[in-house]
C-alpha positions as CSV (number, residue, x, y, z in Angstrom):
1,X,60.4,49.3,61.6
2,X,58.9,51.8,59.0
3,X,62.5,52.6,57.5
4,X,63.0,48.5,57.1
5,X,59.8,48.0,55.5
6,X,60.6,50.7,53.3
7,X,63.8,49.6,52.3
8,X,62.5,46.0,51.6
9,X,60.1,47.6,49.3
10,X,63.3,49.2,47.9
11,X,65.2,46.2,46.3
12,X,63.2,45.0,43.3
13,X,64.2,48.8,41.9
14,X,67.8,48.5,42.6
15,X,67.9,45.5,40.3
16,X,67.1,47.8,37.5
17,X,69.2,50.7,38.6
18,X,72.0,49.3,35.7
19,X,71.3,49.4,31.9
20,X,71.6,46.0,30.1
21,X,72.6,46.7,26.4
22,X,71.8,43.5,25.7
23,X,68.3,44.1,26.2
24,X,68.2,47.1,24.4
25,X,69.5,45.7,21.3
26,X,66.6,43.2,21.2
27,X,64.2,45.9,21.7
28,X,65.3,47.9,19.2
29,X,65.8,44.7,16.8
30,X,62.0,44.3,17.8
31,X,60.5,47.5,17.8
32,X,62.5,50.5,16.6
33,X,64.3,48.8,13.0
34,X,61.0,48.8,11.7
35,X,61.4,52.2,10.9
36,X,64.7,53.4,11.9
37,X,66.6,49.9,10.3
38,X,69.9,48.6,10.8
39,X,72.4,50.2,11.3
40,X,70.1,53.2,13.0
41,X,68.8,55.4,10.2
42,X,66.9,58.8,10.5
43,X,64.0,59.8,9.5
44,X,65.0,63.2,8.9
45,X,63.2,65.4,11.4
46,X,64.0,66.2,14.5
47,X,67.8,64.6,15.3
48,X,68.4,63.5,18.8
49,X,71.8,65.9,19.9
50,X,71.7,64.9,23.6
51,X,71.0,61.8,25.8
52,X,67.7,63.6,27.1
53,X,66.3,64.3,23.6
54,X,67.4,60.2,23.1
55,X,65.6,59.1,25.9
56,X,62.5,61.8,24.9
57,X,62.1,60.2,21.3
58,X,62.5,56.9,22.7
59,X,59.7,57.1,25.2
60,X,57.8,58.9,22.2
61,X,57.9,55.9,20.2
62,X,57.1,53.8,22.3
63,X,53.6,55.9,23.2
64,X,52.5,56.5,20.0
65,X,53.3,52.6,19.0
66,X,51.6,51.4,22.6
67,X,54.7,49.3,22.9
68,X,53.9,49.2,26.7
69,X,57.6,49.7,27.7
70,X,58.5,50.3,31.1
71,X,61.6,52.7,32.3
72,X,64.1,50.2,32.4
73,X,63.4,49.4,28.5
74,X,63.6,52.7,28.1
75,X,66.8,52.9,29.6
76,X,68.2,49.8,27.9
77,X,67.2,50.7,24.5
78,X,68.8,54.1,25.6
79,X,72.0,52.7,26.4
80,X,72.0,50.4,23.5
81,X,71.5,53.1,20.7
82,X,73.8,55.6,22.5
83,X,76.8,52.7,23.1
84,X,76.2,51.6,19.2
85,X,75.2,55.0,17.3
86,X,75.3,58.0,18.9
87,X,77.8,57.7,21.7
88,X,76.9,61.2,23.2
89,X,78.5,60.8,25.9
């Protein structure tokens, strides 16, 4: 019964176990081109060379800006800015 229960509790995190690009791009068209513009632009310091160090300065941003973003933003703005810009992997 336990195992059930805990499975049910499961589900609502499996919808958000696949990036949606299209999300991303309207969170970075929200958020991030205020600084970083359109096509992505640097700022000069610090470039991402990885997925990790991506996801790292994403999550940054959104800290120090309170954008109140939870992972799967995260992950969507992610995907979006690695499919459009970097394509690391």
């Amino acid at each position: 019964m336990k195992a059930k229960l805990f499975s049910l509790l499961l589900l609502p995190s499996l919808s958000w176990a696949v990036p949606n690009i299209s999300d991303g791009k309207l969170l970075h068209d929200e958020s991030c081109a205020k600084c970083h513009h359109t096509p992505y632009q640097s700022l000069g310091w610090n470039e991402m060379t990885n997925r990790t160090e991506l996801r790292y300065m994403i999550e940054a941003c959104s800290d120090h800006f309170q954008l109140e973003w939870n992972a799967q933003d995260v992950e969507d703005t992610e995907e979006f800015l690695n499919t459009e810009f970097f394509l690391f992997d």
